[in-house]
C-alpha positions as a Markdown table, in Angstrom:
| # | Residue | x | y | z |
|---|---|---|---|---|
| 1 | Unk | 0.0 | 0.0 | 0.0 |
| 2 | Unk | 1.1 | 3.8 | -0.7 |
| 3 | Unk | 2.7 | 5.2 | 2.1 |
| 4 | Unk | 1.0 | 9.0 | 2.2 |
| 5 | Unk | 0.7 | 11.6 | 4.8 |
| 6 | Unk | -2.6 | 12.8 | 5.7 |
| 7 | Unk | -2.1 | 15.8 | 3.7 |
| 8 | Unk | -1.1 | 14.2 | 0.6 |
| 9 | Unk | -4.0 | 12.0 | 0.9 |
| 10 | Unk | -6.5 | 14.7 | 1.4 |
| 11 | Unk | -4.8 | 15.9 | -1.8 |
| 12 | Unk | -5.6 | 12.7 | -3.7 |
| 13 | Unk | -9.1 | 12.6 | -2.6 |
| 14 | Unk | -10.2 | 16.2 | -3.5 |
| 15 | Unk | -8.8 | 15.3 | -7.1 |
| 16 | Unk | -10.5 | 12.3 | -7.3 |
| 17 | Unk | -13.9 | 14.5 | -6.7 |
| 18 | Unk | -13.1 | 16.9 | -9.1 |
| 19 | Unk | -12.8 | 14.3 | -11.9 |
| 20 | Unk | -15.5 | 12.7 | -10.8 |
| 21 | Unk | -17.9 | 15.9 | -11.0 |
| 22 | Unk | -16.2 | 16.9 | -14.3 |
| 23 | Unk | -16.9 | 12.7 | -15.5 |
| 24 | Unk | -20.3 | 12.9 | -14.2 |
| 25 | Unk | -21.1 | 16.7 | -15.1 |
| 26 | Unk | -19.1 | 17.8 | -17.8 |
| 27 | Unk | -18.6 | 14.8 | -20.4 |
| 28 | Unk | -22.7 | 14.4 | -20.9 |
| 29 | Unk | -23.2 | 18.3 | -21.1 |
| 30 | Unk | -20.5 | 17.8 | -23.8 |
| 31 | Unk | -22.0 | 15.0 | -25.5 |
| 32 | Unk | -25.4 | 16.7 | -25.4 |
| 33 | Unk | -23.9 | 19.7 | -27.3 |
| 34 | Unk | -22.8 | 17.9 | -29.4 |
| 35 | Unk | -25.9 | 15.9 | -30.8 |
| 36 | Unk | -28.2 | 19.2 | -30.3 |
| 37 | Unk | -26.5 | 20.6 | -32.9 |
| 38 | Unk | -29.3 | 22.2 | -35.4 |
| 39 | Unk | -29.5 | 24.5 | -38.5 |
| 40 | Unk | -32.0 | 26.7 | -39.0 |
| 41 | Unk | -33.3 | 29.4 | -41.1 |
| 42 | Unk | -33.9 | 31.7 | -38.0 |
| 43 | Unk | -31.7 | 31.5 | -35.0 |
| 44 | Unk | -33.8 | 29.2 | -31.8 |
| 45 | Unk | -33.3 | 32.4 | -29.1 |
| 46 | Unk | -34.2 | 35.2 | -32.7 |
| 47 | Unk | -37.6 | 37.0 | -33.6 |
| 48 | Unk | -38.8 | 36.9 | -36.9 |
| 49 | Unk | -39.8 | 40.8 | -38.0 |
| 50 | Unk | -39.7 | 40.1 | -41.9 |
| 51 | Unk | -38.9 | 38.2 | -44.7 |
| 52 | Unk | -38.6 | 39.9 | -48.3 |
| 53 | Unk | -38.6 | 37.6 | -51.9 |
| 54 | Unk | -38.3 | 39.4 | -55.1 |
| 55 | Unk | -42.1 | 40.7 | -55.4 |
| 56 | Unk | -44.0 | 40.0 | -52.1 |
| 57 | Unk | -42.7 | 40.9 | -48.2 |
| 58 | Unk | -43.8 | 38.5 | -45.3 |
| 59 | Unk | -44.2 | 41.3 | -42.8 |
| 60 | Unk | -45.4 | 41.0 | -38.7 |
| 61 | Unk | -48.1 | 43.6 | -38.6 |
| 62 | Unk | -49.2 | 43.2 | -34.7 |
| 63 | Unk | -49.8 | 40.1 | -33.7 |
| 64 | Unk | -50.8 | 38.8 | -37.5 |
| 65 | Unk | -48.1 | 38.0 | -40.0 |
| 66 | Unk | -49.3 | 39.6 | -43.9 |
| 67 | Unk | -48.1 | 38.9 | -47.0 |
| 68 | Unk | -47.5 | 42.9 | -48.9 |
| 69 | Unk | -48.9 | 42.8 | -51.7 |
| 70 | Unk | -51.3 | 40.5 | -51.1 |
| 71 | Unk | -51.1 | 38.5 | -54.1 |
| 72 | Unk | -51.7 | 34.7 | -54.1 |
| 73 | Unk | -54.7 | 34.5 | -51.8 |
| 74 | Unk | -53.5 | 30.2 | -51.3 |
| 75 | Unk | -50.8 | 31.2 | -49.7 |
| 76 | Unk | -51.7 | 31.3 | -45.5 |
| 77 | Unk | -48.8 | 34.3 | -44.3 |
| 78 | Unk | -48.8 | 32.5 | -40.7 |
| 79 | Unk | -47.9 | 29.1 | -42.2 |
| 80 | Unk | -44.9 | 30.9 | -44.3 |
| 81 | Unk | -43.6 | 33.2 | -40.9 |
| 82 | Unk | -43.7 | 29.8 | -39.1 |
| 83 | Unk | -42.3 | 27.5 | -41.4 |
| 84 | Unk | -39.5 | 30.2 | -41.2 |
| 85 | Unk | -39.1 | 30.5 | -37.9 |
| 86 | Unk | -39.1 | 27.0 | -37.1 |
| 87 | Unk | -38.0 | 25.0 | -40.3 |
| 88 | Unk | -34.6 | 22.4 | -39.5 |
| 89 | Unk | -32.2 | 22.2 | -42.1 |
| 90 | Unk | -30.4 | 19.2 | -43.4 |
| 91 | Unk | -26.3 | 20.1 | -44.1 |
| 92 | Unk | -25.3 | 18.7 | -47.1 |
| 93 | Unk | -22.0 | 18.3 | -49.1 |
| 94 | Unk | -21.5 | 19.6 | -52.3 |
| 95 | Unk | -19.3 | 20.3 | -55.1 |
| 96 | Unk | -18.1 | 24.2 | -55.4 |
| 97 | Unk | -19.4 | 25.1 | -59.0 |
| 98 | Unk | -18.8 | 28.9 | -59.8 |
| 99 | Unk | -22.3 | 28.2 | -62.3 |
| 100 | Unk | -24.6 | 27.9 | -59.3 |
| 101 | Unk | -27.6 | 30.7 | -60.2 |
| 102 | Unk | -30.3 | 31.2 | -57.3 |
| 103 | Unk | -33.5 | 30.7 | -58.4 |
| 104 | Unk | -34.6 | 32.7 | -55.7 |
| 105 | Unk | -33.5 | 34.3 | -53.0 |
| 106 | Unk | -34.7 | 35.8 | -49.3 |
| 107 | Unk | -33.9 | 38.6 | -47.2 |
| 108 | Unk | -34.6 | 37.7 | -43.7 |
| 109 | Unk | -34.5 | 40.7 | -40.8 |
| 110 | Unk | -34.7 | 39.7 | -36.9 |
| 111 | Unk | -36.1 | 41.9 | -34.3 |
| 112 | Unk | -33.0 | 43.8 | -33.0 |
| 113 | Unk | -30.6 | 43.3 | -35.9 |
| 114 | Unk | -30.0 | 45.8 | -38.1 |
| 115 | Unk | -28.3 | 43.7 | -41.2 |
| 116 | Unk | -30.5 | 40.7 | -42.8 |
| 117 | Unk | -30.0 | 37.6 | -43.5 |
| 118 | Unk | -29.6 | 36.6 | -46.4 |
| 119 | Unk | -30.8 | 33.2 | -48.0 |
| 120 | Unk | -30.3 | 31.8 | -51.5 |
| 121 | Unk | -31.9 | 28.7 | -53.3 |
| 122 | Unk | -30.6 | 26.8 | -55.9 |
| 123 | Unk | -31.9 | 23.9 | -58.0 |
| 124 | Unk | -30.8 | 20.8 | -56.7 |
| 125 | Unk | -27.5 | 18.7 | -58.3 |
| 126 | Unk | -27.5 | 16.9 | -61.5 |
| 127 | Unk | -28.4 | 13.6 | -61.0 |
| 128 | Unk | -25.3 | 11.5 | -61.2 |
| 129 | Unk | -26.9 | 8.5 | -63.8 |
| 130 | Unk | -28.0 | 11.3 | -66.4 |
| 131 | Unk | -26.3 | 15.3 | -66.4 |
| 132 | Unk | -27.5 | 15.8 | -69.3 |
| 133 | Unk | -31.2 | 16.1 | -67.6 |
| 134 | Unk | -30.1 | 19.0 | -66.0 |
| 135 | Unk | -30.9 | 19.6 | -62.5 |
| 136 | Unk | -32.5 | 17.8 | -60.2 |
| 137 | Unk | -36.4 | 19.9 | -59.3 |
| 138 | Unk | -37.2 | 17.5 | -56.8 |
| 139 | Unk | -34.6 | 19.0 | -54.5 |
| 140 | Unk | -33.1 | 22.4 | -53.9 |
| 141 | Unk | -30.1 | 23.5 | -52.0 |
| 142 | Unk | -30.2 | 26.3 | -49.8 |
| 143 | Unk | -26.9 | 28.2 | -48.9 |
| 144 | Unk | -26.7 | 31.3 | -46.9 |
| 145 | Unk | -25.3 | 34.1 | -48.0 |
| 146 | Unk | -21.4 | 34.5 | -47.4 |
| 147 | Unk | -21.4 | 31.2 | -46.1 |
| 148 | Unk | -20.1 | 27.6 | -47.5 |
| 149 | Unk | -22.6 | 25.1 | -46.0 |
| 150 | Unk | -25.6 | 24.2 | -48.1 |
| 151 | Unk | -28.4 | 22.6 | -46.8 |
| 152 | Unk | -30.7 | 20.2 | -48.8 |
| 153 | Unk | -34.6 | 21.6 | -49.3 |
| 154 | Unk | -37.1 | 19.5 | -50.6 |
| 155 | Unk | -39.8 | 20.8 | -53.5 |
| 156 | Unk | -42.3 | 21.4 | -51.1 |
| 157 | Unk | -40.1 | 23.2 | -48.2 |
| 158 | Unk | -38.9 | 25.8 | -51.3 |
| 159 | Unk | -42.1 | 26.2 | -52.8 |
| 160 | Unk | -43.7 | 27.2 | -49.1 |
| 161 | Unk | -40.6 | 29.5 | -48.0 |
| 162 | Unk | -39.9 | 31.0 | -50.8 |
| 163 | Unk | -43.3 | 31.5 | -52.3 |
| 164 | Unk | -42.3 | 29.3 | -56.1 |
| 165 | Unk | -44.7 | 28.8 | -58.4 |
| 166 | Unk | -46.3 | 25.8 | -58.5 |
């Protein structure tokens, strides 16, 4: 057995507490981190105040979220501001192409912030069994601005945030 003074063992035993609080404390906050790790369009602790597309605003007027001008009468403004707000993206890798052209493209501005953010959607990638079909419309890729991440949209996500055609 170690031959310790009482000191030294006092030593020994108020480091074995403190890595066993950082074991039992600090590895799952770590680990939780870790696998909480989402994208999305808005930041989780942000407040939508606006989204602008090329012809039509998604503005908060009071409490109800408008679309300015009111043009497509299908299209439910709430449903858009919250698929905004609360929308989860899927990172994806891709090839840098210096061909990439948006289809369409969003300004989105948070209460409190005085620059946008800006969002950019691109047709999806050529499928890999025929490029001379030409991109892929099932899927889009949406890549914010200044930024090298895309994330992977499907049809129905871009038509409903970005107000496509159908």
């Amino acid at each position: 057995m170690l031959k310790l003074s009482r000191r030294n063992w006092n030593n020994v035993l108020i480091f074995a507490v403190l890595i066993l609080m950082f074991v039992l404390y600090g590895i799952p906050q770590r680990l939780q981190q870790k696998m909480a790790a989402e994208h999305r369009l808005v930041p989780a602790d942000a407040e939508l105040l606006m989204v602008g597309f090329a012809s039509q605003r998604l503005v908060k007027a009071g409490p109800q979220w408008q679309l300015q001008p009111a043009g497509n009468s299908q299209v439910d403004a709430e449903q858009v501001a919250l698929a905004w707000q609360y929308s989860q993206l899927i990172p994806v890798d891709t090839v840098p192409m210096q061909s990439r052209v948006p289809v369409a493209q969003a300004s989105v501005q948070l209460v409190g912030k005085s620059t946008p953010i800006i969002w950019l959607l691109y047709p999806g990638a050529e499928p890999a069994n025929n490029p001379e079909q030409g991109p892929d419309t099932s899927q889009y890729l949406l890549q914010q601005a200044g930024q090298k991440q895309f994330y992977q949209l499907s049809r129905e996500q871009a038509r409903q945030l970005f107000l496509l055609e159908q």
